[in-house]
C-alpha positions as CSV (number, residue, x, y, z in Angstrom):
1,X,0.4,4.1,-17.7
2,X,3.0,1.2,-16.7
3,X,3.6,2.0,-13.9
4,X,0.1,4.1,-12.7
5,X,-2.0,1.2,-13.7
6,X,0.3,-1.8,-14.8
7,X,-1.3,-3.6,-17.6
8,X,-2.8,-7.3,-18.1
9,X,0.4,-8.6,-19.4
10,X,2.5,-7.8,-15.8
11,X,-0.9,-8.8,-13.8
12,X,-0.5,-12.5,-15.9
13,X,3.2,-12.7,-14.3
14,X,1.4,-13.0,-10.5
15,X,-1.3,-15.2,-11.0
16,X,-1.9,-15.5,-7.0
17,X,-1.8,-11.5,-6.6
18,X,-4.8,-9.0,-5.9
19,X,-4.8,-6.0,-8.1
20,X,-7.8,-5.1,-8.1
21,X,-11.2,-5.8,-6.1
22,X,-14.1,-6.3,-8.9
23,X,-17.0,-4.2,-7.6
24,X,-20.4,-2.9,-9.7
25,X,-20.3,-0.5,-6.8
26,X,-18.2,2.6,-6.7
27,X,-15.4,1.4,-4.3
28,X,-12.0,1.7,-3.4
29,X,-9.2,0.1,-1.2
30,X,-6.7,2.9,0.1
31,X,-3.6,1.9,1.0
32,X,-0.3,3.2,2.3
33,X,3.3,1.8,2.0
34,X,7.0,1.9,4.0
35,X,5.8,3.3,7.1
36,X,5.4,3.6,10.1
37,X,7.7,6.3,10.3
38,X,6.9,9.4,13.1
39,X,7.4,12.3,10.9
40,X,5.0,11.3,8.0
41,X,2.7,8.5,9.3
42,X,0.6,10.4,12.3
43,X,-0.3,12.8,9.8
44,X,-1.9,10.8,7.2
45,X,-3.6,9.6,10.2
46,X,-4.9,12.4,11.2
47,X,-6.2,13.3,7.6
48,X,-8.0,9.9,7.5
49,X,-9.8,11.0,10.7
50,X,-11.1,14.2,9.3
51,X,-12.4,12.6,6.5
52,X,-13.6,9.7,8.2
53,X,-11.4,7.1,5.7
54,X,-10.2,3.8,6.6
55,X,-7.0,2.6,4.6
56,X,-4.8,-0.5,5.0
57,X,-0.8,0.4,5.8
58,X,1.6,-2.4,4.6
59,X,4.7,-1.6,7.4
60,X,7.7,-2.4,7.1
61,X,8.9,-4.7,10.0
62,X,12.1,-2.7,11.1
63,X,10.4,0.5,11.1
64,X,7.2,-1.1,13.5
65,X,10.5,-2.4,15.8
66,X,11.7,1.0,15.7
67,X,8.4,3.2,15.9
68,X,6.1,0.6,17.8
69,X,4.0,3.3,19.4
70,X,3.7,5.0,15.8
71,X,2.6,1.5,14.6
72,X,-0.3,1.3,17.4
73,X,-1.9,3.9,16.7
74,X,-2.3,2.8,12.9
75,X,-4.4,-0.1,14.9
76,X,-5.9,2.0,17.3
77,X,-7.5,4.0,14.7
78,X,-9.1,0.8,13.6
79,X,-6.7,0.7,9.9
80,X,-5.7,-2.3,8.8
81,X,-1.7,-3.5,8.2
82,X,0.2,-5.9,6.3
83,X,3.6,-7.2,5.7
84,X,5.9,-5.4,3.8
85,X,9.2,-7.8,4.4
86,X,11.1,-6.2,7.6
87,X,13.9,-4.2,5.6
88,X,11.9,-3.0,2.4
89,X,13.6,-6.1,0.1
90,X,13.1,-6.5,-3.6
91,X,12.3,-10.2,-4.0
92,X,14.3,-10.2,-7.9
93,X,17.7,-9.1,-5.7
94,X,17.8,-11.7,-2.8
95,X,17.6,-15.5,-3.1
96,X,14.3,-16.9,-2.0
97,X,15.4,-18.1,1.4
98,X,16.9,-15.3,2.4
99,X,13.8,-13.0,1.6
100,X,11.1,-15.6,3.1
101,X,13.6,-15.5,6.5
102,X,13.2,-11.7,6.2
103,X,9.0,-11.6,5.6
104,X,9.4,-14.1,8.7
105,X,11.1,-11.4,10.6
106,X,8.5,-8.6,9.9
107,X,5.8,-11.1,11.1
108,X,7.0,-11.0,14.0
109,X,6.1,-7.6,14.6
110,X,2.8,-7.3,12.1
111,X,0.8,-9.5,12.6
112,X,-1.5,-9.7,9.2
113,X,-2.5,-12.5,6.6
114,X,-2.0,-8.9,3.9
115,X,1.3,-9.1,2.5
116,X,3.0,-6.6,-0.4
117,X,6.1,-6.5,-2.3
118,X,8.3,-3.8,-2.0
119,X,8.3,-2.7,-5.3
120,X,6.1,-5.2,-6.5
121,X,8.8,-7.5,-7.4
122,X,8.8,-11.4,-6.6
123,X,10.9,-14.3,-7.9
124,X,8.3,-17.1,-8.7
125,X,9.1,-19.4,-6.1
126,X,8.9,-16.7,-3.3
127,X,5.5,-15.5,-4.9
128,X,4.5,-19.8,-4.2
129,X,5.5,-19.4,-0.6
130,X,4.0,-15.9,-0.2
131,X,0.8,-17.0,-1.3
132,X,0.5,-20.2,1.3
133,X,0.9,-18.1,4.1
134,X,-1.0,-14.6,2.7
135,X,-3.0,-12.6,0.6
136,X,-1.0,-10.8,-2.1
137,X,-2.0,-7.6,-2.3
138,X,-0.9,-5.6,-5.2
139,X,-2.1,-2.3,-6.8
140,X,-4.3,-0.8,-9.6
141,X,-3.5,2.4,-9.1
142,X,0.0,3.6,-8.2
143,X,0.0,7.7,-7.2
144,X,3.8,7.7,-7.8
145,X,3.7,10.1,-5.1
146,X,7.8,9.0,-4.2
147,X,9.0,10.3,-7.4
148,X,10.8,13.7,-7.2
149,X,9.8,14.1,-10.8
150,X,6.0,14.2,-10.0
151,X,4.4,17.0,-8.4
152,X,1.2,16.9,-6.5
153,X,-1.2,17.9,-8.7
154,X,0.3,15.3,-10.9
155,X,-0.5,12.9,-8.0
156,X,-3.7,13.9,-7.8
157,X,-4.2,13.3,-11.2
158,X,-3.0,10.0,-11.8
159,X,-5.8,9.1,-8.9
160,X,-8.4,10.9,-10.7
161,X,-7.4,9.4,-14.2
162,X,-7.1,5.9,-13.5
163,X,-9.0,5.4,-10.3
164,X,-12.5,3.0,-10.9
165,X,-14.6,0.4,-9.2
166,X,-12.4,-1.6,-7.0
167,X,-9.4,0.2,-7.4
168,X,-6.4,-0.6,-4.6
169,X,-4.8,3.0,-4.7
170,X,-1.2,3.2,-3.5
171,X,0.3,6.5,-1.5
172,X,3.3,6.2,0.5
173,X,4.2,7.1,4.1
174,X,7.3,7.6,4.0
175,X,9.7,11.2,3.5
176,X,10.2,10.6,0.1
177,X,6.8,11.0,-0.6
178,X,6.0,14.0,1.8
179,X,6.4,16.8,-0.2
180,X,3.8,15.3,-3.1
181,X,1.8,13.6,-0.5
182,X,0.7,16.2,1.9
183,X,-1.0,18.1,-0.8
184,X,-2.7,15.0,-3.0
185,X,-3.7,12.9,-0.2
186,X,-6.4,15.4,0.6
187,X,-7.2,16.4,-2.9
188,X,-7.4,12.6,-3.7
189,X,-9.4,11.9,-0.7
190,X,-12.3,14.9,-1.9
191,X,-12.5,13.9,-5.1
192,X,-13.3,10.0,-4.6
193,X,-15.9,11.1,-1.9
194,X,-17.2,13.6,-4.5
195,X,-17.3,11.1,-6.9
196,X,-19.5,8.7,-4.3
197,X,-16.3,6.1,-4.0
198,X,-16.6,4.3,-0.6
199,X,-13.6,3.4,1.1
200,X,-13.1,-0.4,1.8
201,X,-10.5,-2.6,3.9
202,X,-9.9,-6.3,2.9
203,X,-12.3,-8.4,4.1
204,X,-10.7,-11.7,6.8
């Protein structure tokens, strides 16, 4: 349960982070991370359309420099994006500087107020700067859909399980989540509609 749905002790380590949106109605916040990538991230797309889901996508920079036409038509299908640094950098590993020039980088390509941590993992004063210049958007349910160790119906239930009102839900577009993904996603997406969830962006 650590990492699906970190508990209140982590959550007290980010005071300036969003983990959660605090709803009475049954609502959710889908969200996607590492992308855009052409092999994985056109697909999700296209299983959003069918169910008629908006999600947000936190990019990472080098990947919208590489895949720019990949990364417009997560905006022309009216989902939202934010920052995910520009080389996928754990904030613990890098000096503050050094990751704040790299978030700077990405924002040249994304432009967003949304910002996420790879990982989820900030040094303190990055998390002061970071929250300055953007919204912190963390997690309250992570699918775990990357790990070779899950499978998808073990995806699908970590959704099911942990998922409530105001949930942010993260899935992953990226390979290392494809083979999980491609199965759960849809599952996942059934069973909140099912279940009368309604899909929210982050309101400006």
């Amino acid at each position: 349960m650590f990492i699906e749905q970190p508990p209140w002790i982590y959550r007290v380590l980010f005071p300036w982070a969003i983990w959660r949106i605090p709803s009475k109605e049954k609502s959710v916040y889908l969200t996607f991370d590492d992308g855009p990538i052409p092999e994985i991230t056109p697909w999700v797309l296209d299983v959003l359309d069918q169910y008629q889901v908006k999600a947000t996508f936190f990019c990472v920079g080098d990947n919208v420099r590489k895949y720019p036409e990949v990364y417009q038509m997560v905006l022309d299908r009216g989902h939202a994006v934010g920052n995910h640094t520009h080389n996928h950098l754990q904030g613990i590993r890098f000096w503050t500087k050094n990751y704040i020039r790299n978030v700077r980088i990405a924002a040249e390509y994304i432009t967003s107020d949304l910002f996420r941590p790879p990982h989820g993992h900030m040094r303190f004063p990055q998390q002061l700067w970071l929250k300055s210049k953007y919204r912190i958007i963390m997690w309250d349910v992570v699918t775990r859909d990357y790990s070779p160790h899950m499978t998808p119906k073990g995806v699908f239930n970590v959704v099911r399980q942990y998922t409530r009102n105001g949930s942010i839900i993260v899935f992953h577009d990226s390979l290392k989540a494809e083979k999980n993904m491609k199965e759960a996603l849809p599952l996942s997406i059934e069973w909140l509609l099912s279940e009368g969830y309604q899909f929210k962006l982050f309101e400006k």
